[in-house]
HTML snippet that shows the backbone in 3Dmol.js (N, CA, C, O; Angstrom):
<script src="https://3Dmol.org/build/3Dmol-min.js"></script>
<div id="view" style="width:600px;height:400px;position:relative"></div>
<script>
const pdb = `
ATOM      1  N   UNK A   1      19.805 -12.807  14.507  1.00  0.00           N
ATOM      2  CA  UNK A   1      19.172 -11.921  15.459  1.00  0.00           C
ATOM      3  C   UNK A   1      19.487 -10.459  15.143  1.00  0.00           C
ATOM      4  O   UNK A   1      18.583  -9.660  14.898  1.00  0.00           O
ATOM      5  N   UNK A   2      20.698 -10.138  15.151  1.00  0.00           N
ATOM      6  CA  UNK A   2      21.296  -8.806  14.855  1.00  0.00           C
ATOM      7  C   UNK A   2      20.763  -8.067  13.227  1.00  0.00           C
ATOM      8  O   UNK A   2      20.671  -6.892  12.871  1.00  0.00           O
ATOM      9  N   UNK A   3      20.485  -9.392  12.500  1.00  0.00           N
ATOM     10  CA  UNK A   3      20.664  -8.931  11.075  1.00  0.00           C
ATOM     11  C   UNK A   3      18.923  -8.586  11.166  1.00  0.00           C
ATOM     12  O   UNK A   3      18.549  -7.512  10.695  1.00  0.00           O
ATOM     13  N   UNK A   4      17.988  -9.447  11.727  1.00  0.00           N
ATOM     14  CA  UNK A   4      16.680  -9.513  12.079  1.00  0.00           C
ATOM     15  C   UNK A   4      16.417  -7.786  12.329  1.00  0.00           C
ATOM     16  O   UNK A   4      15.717  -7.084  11.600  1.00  0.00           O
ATOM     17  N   UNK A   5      17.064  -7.387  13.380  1.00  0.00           N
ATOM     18  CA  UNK A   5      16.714  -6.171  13.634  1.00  0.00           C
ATOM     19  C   UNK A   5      17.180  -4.932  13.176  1.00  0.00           C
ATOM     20  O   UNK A   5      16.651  -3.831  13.329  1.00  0.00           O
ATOM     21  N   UNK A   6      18.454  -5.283  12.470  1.00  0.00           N
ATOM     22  CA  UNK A   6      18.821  -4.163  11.232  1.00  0.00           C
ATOM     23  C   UNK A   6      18.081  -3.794  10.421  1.00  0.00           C
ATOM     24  O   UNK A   6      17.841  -2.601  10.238  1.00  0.00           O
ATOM     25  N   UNK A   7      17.383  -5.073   9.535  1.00  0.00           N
ATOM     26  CA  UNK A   7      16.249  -4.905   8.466  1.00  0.00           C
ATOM     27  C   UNK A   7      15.008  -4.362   9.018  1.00  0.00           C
ATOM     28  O   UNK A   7      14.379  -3.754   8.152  1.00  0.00           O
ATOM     29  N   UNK A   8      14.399  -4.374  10.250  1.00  0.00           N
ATOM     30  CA  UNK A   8      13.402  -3.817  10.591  1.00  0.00           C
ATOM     31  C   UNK A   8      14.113  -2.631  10.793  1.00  0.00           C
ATOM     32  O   UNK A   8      13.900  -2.244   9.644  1.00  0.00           O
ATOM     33  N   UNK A   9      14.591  -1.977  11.139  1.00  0.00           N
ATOM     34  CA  UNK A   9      15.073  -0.926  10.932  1.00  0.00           C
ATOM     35  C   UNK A   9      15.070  -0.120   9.736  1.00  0.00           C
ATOM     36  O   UNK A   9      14.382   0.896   9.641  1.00  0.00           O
ATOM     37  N   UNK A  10      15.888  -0.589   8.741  1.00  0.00           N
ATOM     38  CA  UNK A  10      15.755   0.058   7.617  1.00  0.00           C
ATOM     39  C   UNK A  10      14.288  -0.165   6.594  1.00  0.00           C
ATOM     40  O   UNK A  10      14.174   0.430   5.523  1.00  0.00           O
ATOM     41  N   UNK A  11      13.285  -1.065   7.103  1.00  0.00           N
ATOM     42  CA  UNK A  11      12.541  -1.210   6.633  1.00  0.00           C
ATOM     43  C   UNK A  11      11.261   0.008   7.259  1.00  0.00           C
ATOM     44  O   UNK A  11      10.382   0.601   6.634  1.00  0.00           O
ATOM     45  N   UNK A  12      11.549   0.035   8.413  1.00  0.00           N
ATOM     46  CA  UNK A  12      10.757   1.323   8.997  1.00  0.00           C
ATOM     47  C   UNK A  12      11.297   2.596   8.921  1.00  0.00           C
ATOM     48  O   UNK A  12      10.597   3.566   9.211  1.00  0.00           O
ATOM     49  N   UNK A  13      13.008   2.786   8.400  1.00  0.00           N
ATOM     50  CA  UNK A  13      13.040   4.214   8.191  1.00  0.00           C
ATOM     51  C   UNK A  13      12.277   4.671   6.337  1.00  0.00           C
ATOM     52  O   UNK A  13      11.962   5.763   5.864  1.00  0.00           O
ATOM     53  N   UNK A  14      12.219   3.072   5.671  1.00  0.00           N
ATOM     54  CA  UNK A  14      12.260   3.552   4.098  1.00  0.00           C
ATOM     55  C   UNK A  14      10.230   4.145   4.543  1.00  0.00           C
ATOM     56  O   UNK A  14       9.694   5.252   4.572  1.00  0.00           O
ATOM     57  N   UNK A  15       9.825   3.035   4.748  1.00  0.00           N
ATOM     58  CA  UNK A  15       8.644   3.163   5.177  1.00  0.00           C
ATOM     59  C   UNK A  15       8.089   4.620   6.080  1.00  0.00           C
ATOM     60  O   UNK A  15       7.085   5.218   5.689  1.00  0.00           O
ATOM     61  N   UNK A  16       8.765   5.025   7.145  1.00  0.00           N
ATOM     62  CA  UNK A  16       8.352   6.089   7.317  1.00  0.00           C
ATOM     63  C   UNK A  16       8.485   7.396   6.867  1.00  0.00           C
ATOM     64  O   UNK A  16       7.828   8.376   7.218  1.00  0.00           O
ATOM     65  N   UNK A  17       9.756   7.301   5.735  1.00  0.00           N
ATOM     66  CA  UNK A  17      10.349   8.058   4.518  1.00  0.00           C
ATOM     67  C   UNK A  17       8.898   8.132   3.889  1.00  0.00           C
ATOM     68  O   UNK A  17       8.165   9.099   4.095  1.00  0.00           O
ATOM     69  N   UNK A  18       8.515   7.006   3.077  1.00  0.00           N
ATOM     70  CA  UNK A  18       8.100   6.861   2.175  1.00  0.00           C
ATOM     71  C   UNK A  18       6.599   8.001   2.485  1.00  0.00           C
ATOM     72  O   UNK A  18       6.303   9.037   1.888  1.00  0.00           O
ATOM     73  N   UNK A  19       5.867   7.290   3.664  1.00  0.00           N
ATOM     74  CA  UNK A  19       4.575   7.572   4.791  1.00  0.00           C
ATOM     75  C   UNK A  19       4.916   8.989   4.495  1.00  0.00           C
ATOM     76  O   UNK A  19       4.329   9.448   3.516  1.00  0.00           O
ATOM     77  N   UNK A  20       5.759   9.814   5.138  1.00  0.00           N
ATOM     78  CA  UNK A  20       5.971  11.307   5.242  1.00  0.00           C
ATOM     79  C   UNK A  20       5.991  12.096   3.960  1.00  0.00           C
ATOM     80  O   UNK A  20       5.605  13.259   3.839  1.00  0.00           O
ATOM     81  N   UNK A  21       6.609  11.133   2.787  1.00  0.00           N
ATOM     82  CA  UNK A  21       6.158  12.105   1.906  1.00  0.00           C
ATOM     83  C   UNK A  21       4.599  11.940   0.962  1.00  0.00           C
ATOM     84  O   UNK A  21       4.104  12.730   0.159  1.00  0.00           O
ATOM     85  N   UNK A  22       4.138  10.681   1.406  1.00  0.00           N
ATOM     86  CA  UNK A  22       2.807  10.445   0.850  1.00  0.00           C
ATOM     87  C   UNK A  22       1.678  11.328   1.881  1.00  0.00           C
ATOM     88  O   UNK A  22       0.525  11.458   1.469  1.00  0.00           O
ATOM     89  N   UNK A  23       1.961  11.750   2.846  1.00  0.00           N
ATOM     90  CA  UNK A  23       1.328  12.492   4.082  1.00  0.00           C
ATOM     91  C   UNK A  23       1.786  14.019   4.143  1.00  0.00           C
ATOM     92  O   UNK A  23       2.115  14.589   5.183  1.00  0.00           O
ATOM     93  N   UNK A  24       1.762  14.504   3.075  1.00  0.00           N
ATOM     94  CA  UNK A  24       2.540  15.861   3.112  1.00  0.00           C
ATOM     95  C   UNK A  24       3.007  16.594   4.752  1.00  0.00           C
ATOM     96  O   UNK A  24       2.108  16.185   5.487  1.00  0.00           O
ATOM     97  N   UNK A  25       3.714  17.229   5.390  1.00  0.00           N
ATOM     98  CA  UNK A  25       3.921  18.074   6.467  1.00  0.00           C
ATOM     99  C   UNK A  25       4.190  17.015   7.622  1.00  0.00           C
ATOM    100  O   UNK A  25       3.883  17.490   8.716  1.00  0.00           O
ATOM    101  N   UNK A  26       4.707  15.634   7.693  1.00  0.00           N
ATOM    102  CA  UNK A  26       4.917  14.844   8.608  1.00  0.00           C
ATOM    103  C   UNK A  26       6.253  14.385   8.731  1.00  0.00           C
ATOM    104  O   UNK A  26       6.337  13.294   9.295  1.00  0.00           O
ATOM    105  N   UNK A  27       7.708  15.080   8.239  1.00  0.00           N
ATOM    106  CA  UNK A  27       8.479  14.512   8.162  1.00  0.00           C
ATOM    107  C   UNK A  27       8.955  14.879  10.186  1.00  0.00           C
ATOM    108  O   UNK A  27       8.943  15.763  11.042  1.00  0.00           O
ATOM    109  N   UNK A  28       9.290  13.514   9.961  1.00  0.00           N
ATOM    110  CA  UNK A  28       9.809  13.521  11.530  1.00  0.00           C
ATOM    111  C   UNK A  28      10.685  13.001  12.020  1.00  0.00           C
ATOM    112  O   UNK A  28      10.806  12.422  13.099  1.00  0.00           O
ATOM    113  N   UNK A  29      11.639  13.287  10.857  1.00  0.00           N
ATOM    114  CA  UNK A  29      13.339  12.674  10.820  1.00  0.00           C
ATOM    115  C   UNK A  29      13.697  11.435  10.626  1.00  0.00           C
ATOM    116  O   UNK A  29      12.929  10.474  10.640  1.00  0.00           O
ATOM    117  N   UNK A  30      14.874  11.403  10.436  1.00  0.00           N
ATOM    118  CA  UNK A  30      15.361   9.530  10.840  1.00  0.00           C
ATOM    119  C   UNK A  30      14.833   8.948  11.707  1.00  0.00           C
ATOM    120  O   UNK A  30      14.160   7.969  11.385  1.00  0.00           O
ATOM    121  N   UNK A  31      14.940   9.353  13.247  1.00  0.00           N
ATOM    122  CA  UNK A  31      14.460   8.262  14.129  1.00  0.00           C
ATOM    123  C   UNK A  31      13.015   8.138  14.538  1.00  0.00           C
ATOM    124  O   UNK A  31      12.485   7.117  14.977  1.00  0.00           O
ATOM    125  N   UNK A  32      12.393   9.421  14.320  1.00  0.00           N
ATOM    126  CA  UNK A  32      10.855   9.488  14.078  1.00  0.00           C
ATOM    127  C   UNK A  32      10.229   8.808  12.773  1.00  0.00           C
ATOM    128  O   UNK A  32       9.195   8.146  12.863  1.00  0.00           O
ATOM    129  N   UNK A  33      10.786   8.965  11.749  1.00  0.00           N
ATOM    130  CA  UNK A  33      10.561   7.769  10.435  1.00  0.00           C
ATOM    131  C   UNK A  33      10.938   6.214  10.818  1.00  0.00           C
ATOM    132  O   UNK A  33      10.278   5.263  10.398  1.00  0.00           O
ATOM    133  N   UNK A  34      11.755   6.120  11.427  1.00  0.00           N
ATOM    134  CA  UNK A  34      11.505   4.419  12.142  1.00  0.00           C
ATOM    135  C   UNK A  34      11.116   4.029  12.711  1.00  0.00           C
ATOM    136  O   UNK A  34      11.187   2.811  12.877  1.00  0.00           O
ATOM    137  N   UNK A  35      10.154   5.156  13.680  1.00  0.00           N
ATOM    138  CA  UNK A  35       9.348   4.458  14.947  1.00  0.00           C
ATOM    139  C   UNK A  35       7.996   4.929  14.171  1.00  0.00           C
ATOM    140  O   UNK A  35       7.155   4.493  14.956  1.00  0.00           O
ATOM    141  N   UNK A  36       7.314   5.503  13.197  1.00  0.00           N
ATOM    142  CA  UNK A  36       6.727   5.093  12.400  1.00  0.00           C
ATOM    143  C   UNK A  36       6.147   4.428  11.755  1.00  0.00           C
ATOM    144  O   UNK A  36       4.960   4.103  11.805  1.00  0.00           O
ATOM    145  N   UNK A  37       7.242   4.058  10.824  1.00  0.00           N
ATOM    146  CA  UNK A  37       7.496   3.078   9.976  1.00  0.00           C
ATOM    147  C   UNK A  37       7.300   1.208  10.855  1.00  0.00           C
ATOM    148  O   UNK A  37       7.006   0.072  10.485  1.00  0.00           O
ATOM    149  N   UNK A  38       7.665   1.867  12.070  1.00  0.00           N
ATOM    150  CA  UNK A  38       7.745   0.294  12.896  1.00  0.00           C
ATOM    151  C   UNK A  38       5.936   0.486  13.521  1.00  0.00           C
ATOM    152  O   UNK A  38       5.005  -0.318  13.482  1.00  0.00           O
ATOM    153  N   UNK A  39       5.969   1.096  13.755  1.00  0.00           N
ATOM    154  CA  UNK A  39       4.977   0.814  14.086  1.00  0.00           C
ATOM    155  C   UNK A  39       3.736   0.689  13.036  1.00  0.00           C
ATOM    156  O   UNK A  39       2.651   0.161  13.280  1.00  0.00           O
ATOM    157  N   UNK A  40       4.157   1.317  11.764  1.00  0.00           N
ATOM    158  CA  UNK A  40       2.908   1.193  10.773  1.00  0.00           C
ATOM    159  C   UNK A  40       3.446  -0.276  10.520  1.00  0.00           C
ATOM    160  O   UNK A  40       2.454  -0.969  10.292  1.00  0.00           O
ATOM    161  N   UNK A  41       3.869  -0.559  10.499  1.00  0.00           N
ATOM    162  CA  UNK A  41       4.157  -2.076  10.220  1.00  0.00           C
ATOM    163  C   UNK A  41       3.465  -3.143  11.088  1.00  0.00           C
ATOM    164  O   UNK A  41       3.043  -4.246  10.741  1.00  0.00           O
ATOM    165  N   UNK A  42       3.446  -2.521  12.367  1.00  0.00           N
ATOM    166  CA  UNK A  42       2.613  -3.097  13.230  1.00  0.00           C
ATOM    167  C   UNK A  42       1.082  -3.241  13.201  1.00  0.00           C
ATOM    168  O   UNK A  42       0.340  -4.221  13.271  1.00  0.00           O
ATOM    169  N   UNK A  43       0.851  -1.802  13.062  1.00  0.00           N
ATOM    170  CA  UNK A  43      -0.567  -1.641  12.680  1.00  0.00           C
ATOM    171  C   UNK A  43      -1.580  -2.455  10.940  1.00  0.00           C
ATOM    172  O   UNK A  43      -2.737  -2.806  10.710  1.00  0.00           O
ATOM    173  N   UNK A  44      -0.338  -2.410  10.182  1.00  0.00           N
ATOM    174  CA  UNK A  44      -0.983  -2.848   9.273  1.00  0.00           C
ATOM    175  C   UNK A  44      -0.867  -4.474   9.171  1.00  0.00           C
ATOM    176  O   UNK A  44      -1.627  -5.196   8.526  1.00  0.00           O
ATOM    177  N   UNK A  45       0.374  -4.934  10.036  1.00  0.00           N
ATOM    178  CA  UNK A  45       0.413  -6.240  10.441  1.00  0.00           C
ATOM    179  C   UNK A  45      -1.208  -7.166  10.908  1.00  0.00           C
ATOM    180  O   UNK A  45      -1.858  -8.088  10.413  1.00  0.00           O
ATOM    181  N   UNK A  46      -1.320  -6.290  12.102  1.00  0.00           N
ATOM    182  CA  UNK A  46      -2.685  -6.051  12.682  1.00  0.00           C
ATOM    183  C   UNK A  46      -3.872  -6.066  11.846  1.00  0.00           C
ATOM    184  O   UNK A  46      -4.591  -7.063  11.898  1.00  0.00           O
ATOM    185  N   UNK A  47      -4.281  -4.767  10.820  1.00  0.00           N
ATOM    186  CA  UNK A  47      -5.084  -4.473  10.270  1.00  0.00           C
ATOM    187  C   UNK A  47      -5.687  -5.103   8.830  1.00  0.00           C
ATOM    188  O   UNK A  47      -6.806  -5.433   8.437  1.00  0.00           O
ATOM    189  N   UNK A  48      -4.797  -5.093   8.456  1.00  0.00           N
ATOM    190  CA  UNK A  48      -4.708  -5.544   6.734  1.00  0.00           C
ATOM    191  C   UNK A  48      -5.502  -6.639   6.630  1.00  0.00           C
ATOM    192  O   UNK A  48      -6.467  -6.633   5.866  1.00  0.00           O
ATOM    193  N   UNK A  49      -5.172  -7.747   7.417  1.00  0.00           N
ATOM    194  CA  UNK A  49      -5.453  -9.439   7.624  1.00  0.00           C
ATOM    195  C   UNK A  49      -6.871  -8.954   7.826  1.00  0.00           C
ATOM    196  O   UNK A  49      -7.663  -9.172   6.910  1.00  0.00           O
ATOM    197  N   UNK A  50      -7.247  -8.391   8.794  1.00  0.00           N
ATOM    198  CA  UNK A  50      -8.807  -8.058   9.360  1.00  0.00           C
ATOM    199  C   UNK A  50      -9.962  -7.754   8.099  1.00  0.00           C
ATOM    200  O   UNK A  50     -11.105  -8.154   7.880  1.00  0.00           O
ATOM    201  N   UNK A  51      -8.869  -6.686   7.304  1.00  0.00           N
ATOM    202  CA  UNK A  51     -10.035  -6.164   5.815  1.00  0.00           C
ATOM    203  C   UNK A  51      -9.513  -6.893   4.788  1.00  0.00           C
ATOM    204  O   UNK A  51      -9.440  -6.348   3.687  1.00  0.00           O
ATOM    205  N   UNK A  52      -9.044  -8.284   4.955  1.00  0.00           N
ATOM    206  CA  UNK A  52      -8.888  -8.701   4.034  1.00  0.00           C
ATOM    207  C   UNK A  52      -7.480  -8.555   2.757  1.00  0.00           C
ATOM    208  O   UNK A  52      -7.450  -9.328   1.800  1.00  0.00           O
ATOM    209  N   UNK A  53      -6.645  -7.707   2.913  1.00  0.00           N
ATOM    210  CA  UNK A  53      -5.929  -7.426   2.270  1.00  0.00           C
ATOM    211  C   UNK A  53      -4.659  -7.569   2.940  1.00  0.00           C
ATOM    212  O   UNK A  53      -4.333  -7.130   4.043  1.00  0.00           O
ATOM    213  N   UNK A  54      -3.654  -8.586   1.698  1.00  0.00           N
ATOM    214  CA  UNK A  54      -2.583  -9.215   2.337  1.00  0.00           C
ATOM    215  C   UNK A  54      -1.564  -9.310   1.214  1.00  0.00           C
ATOM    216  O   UNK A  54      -1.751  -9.847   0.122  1.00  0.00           O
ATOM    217  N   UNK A  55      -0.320  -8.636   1.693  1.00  0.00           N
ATOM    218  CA  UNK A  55       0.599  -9.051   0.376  1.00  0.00           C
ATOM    219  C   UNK A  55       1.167  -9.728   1.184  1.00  0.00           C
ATOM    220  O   UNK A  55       0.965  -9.603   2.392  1.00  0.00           O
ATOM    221  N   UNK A  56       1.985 -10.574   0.679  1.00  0.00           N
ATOM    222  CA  UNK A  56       2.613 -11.625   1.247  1.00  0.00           C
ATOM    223  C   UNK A  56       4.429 -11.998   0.159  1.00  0.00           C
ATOM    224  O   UNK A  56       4.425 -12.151  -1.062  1.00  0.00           O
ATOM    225  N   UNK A  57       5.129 -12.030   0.634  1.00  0.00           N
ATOM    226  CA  UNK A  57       6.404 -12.083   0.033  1.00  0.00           C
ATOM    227  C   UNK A  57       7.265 -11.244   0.292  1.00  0.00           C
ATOM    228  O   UNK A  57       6.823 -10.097   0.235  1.00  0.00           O
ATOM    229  N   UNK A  58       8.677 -11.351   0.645  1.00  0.00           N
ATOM    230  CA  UNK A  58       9.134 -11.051   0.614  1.00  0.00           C
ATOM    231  C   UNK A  58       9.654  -9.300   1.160  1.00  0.00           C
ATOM    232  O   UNK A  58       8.784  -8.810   1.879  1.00  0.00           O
ATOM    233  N   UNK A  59      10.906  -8.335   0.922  1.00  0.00           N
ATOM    234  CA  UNK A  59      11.273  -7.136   1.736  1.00  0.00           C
ATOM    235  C   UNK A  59       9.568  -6.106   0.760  1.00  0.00           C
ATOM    236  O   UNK A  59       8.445  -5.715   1.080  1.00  0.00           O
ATOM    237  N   UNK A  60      10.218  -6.121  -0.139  1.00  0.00           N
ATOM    238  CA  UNK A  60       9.091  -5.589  -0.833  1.00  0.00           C
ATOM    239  C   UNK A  60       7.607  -4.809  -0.026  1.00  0.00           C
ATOM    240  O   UNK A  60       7.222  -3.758   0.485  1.00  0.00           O
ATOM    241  N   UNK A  61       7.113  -6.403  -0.416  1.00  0.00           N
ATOM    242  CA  UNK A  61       5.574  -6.534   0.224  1.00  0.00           C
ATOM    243  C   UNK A  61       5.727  -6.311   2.153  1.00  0.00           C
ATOM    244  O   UNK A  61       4.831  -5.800   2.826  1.00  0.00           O
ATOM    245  N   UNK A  62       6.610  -6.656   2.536  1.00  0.00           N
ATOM    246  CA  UNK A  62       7.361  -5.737   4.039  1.00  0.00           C
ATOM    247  C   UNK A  62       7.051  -4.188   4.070  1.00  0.00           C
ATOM    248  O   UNK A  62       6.381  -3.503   4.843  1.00  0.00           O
ATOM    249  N   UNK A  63       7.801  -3.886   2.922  1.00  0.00           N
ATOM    250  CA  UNK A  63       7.550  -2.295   2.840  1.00  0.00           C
ATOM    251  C   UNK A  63       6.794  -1.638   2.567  1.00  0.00           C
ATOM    252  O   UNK A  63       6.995  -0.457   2.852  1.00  0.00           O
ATOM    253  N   UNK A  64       5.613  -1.965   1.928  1.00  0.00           N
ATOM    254  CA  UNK A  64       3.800  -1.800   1.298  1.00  0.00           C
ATOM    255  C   UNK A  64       3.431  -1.829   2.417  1.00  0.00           C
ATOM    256  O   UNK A  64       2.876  -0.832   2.879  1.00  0.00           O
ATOM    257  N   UNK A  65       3.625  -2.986   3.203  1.00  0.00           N
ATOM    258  CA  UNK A  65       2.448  -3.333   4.273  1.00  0.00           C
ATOM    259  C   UNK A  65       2.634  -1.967   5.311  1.00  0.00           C
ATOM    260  O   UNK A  65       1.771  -1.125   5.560  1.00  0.00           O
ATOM    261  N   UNK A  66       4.095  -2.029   5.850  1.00  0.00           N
ATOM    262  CA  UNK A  66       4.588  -0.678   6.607  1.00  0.00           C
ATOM    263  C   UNK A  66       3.952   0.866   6.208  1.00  0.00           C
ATOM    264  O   UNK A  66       3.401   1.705   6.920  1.00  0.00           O
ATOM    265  N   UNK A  67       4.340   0.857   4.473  1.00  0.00           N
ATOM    266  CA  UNK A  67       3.859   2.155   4.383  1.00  0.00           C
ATOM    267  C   UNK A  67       2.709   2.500   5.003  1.00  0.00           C
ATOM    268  O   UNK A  67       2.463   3.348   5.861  1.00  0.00           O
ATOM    269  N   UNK A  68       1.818   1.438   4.236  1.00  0.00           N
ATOM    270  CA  UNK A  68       0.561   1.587   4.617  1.00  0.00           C
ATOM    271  C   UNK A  68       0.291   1.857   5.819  1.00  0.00           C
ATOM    272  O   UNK A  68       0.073   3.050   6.033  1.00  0.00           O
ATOM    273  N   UNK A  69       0.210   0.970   6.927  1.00  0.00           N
ATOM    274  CA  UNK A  69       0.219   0.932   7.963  1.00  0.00           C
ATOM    275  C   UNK A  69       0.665   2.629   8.564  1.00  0.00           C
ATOM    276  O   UNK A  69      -0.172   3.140   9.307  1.00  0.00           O
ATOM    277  N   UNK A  70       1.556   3.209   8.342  1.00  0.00           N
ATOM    278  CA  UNK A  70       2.404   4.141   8.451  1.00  0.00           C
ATOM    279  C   UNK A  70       1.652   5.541   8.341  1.00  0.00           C
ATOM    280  O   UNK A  70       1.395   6.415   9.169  1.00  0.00           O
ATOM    281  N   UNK A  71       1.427   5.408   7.094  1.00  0.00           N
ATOM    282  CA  UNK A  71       0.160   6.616   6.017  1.00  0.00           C
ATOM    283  C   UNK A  71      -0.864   6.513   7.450  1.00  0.00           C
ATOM    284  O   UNK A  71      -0.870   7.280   8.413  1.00  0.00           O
ATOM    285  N   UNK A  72      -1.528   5.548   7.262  1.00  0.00           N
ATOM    286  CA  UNK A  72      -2.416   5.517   8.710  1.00  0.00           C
ATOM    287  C   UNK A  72      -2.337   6.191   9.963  1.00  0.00           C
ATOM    288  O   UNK A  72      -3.073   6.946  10.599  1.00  0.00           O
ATOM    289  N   UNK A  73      -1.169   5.662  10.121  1.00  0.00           N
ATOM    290  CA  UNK A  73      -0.611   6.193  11.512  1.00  0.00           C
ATOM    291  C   UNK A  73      -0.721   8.075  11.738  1.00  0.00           C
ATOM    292  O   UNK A  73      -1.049   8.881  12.609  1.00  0.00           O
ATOM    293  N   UNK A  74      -0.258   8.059  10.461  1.00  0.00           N
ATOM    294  CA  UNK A  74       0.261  10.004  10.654  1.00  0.00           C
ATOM    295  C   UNK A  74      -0.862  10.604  10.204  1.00  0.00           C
ATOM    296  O   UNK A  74      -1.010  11.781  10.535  1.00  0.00           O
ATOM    297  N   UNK A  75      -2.044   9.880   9.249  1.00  0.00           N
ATOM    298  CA  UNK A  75      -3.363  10.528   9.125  1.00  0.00           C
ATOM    299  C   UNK A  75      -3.851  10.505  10.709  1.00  0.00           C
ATOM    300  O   UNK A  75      -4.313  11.614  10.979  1.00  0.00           O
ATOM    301  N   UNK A  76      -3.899   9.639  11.803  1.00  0.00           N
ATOM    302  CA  UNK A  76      -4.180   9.519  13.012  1.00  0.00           C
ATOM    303  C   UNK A  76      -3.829  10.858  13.509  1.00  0.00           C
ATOM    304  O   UNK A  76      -4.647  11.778  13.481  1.00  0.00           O
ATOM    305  N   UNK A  77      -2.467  11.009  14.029  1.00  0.00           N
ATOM    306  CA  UNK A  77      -1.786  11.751  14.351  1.00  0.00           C
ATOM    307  C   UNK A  77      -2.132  13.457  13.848  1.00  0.00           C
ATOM    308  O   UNK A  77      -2.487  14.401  14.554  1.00  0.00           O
ATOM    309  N   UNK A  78      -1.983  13.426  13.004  1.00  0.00           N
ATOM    310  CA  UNK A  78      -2.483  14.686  11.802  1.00  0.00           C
ATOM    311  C   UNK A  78      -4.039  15.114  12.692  1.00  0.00           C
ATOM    312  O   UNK A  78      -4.052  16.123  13.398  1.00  0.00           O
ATOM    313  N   UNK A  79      -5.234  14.269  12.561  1.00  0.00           N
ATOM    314  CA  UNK A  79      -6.343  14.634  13.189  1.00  0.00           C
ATOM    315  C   UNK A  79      -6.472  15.009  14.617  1.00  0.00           C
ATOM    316  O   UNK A  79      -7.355  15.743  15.061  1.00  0.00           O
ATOM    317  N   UNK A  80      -5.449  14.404  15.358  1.00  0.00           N
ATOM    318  CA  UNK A  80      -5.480  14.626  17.002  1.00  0.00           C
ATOM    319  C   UNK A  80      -4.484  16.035  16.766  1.00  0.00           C
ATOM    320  O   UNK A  80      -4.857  17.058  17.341  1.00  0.00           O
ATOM    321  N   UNK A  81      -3.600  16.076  16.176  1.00  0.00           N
ATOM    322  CA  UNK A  81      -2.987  17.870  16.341  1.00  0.00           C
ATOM    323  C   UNK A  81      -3.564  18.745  16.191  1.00  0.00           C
ATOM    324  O   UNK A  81      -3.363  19.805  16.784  1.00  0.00           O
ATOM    325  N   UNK A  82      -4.610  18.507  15.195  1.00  0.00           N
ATOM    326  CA  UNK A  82      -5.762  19.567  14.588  1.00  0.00           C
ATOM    327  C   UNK A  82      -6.142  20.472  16.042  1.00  0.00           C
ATOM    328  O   UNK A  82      -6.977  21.375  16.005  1.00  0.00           O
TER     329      UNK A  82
END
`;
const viewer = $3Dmol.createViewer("view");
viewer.addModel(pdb, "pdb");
viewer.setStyle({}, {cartoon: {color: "spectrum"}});
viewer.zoomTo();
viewer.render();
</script>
């Protein structure tokens, strides 16, 4: 359980790391890069399956799916600040 939610953790700070610098001008710290990152994980959890596109395996393909998901998120975000 404990270890369950460590790894989502560090899987949404690498992920929203990752998101912020593929999204130029979005860095939004440690704990803003994990609620990010968690949530692009969510979203692409969500999304991906829908258009068809699915990695599947392992922390890795965890962290693709997040980025992605993630990149999304802050292009969202990015257009509503405008």
């Amino acid at each position: 359980m404990i270890e369950s939610l460590i790894i989502w953790l560090i899987i949404g700070a690498v992920a929203g790391w990752l998101a912020g610098l593929i999204v130029k001008g979005y860095g939004l710290g440690l704990v803003g890069n994990i609620v990010v990152g968690i949530i692009g994980a969510i979203i692409a959890g969500w999304l991906l399956p829908i258009i068809g596109f699915v990695l599947v395996g392992g922390i890795l393909a965890a962290i693709v799916n997040a980025v992605i998901g993630a990149v999304i998120l802050l292009l969202i975000i990015g257009f509503f600040k405008k």
